[in-house]
C-alpha positions in Angstrom: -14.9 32.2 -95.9 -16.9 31.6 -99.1 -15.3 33.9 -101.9 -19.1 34.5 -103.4 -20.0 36.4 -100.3 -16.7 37.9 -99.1 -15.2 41.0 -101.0 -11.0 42.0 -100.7 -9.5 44.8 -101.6 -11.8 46.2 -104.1 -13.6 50.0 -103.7 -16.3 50.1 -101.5 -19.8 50.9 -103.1 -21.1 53.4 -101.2 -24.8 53.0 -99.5 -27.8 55.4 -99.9 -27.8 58.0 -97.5 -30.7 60.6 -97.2 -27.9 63.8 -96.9 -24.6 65.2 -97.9 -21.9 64.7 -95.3 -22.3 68.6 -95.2 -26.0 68.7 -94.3 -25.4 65.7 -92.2 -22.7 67.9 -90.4 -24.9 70.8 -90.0 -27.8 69.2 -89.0 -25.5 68.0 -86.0 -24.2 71.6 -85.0 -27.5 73.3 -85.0 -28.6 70.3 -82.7 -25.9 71.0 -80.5 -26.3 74.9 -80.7 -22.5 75.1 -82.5 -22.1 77.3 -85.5 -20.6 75.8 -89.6 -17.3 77.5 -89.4 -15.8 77.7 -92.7 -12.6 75.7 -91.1 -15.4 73.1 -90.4 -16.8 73.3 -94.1 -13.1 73.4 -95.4 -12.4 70.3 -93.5 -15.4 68.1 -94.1 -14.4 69.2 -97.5 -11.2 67.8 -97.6 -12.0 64.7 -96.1 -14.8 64.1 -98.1 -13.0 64.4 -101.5 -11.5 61.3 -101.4 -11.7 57.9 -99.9 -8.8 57.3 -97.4 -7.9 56.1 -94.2 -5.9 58.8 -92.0 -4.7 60.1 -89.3 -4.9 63.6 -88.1 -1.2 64.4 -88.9 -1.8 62.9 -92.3 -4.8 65.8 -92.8 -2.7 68.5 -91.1 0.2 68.0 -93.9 -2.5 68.6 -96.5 -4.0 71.4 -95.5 -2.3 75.2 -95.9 0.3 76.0 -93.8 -0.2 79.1 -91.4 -0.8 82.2 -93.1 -2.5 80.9 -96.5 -5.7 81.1 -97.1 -7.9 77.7 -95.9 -5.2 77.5 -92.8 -6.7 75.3 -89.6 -4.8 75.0 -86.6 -4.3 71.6 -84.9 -6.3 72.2 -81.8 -9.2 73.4 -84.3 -8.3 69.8 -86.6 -8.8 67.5 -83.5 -11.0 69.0 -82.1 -13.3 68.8 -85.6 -12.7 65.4 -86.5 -13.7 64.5 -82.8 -17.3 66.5 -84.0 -17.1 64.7 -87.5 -17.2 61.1 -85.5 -19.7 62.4 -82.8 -21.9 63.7 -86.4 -21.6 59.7 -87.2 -19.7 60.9 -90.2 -16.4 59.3 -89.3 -15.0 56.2 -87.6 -12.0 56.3 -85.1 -9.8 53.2 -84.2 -6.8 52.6 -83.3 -3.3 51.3 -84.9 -0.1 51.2 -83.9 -0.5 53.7 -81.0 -2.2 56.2 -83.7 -6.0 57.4 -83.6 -7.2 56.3 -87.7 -9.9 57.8 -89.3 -12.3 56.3 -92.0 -15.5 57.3 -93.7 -18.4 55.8 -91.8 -21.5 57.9 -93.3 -22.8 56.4 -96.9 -20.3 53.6 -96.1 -21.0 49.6 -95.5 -20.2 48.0 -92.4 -16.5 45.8 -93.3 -13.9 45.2 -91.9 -10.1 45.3 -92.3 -6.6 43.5 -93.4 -3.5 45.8 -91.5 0.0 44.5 -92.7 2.3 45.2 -90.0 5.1 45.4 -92.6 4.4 47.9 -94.8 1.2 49.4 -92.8 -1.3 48.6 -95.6 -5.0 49.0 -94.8 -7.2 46.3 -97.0 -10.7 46.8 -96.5 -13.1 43.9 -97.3 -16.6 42.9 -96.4 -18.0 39.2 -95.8 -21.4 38.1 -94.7 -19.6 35.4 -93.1 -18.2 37.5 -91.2 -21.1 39.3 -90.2 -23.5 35.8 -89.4 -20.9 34.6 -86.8 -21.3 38.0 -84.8 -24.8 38.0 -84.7 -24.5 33.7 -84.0 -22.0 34.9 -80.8 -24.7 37.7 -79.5 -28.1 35.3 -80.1 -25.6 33.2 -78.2 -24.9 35.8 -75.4 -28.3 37.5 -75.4 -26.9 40.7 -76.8 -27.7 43.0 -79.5 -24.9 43.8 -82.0 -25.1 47.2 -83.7 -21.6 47.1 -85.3 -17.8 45.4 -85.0 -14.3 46.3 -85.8 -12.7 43.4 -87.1 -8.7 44.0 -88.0 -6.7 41.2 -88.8 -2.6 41.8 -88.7 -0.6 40.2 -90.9 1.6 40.6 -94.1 0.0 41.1 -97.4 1.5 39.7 -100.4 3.9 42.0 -101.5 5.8 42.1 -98.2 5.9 38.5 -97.9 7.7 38.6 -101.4 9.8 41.1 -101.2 11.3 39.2 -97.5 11.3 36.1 -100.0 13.5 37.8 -102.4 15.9 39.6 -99.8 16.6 36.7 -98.6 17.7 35.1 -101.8 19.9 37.9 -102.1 21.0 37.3 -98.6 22.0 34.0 -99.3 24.5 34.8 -103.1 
């Protein structure tokens, strides 16, 4: 990969988008005759305020426990981020046996870096990356809409810190 057209590890710029993730979301419900719960606003809500890959335990640890105000039950959690990928808000993939969510609305398509060490996510894009899909389906007569690329590995800081238990291994 060239490194003028390949990005690591730095923030995501985010693309134009014609809505809010919340009028995205809404526009969704009414389409499918379902009604903006305030659980569902308080959710999008709380996934929207930052950028982070997660799972749904991850979100349910954040969120009130039972009998504060803003409480959502797990059914009511999975059951939302199943709409919230459905809305084409989220993405859902797997790792490690565990469903991981990401921002996918007024996001760029890329990829990802998963250390199996320390269980790192790296996102990156490359256009690299991107020409040799679209090479394999001209090749296949297919049309490509998206990927998901995730390479596992160790990142740096694992591979050093093995490096430097072992030289303590070894005095």
């Amino acid at each position: 990969m060239s490194s003028e057209n390949t990005t690591v590890g730095q923030p995501l710029e985010a693309v134009p988008v014609s809505m809010t993730p919340l009028q995205r979301f809404e526009e969704y419900l009414q389409s499918k005759g379902l009604r903006n719960t305030e659980q569902r606003r308080h959710l999008l809500e709380q996934v929207f305020n930052r950028h982070e890959h997660f799972d749904a335990d991850q979100l349910i640890d954040q969120l009130p426990s039972k009998g504060n105000a803003n409480y959502v039950s797990r059914p009511t959690v999975y059951r939302t981020l199943r709409e919230f990928v459905d809305a084409g808000l989220l993405q859902c993939f797997e790792l490690d046996g565990r469903s991981v969510y990401e921002h996918d609305y007024g996001y760029p398509q890329h990829d990802h870096l998963y250390c199996t060490k320390c269980r790192k996510l790296i996102e990156f894009t490359s256009e690299d990356t991107i020409r040799i899909r679209d090479e394999v389906a001209k090749q296949f007569r297919f049309r490509a809409k998206e990927h998901r690329f995730i390479i596992h590995g160790v990142c740096d800081e694992c591979t050093k810190r093995r490096a430097r238990d072992r030289r303590q291994d070894r005095v």
